[in-house]
N, C-alpha and C positions, 0 to 999 in steps of 0.2 A: 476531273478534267473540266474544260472551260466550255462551254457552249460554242464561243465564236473566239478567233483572233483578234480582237478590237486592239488589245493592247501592243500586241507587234506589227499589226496593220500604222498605230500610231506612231510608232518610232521607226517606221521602214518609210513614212509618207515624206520627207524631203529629199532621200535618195531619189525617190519616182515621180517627185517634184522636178524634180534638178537635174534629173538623167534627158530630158527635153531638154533643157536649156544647156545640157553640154553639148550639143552639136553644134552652139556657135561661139566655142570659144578660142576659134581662128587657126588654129594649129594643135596638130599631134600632142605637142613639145609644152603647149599652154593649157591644153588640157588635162595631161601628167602633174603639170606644177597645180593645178585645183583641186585635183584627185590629194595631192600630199598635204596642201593646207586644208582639206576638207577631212581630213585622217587625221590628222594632229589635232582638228577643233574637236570631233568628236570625240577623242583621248582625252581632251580637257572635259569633258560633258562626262566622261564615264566615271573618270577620278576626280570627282567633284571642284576644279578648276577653275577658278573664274578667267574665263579665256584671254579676255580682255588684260587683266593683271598679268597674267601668265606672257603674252605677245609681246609686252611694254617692258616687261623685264628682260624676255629672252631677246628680245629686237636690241636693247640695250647692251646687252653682256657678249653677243654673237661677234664682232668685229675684233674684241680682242682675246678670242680663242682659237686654235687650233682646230683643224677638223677632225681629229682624232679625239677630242677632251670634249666634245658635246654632249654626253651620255645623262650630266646631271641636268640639261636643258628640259629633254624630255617632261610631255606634259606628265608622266606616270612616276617621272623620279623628282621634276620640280619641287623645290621648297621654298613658300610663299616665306617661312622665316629668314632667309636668305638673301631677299631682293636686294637688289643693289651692289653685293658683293662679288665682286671678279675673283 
């Protein structure tokens, strides 16, 4: 076993960053939608994702789907080989 937590202390520190500065993000309803894109980034970070590629694509492809067909969006099922295709 490890002496100290340093390393989940490290990956827990922008929650406990960040959990301050959700108090001013104006409403219930706005702080929900930061809660979902802060979920989805760190999905991209867990599944090795480069977020930024992953955003540009899914931002691109999302208008002309369905709400029922977004399953292959996800940052867990995205395929960087696929980009571009609808």
């Amino acid at each position: 076993l490890l002496i100290d937590n340093n390393l989940i202390e490290n990956q827990i520190r922008p929650v406990a960053v960040g959990r301050k500065n959700y108090l001013f993000c104006g409403s219930h309803e706005s702080a929900q939608r930061a809660a979902i894109i802060y979920s989805l980034l760190g999905t991209c970070k867990l599944n090795n994702v480069n977020p930024q590629e992953w955003l540009l694509d899914v931002l691109q492809k999302l208008p002309a789907r369905k709400a029922n067909n977004i399953d292959d969006l996800l940052p867990q099922n995205w395929n960087p080989d696929l980009q571009g295709v609808v």
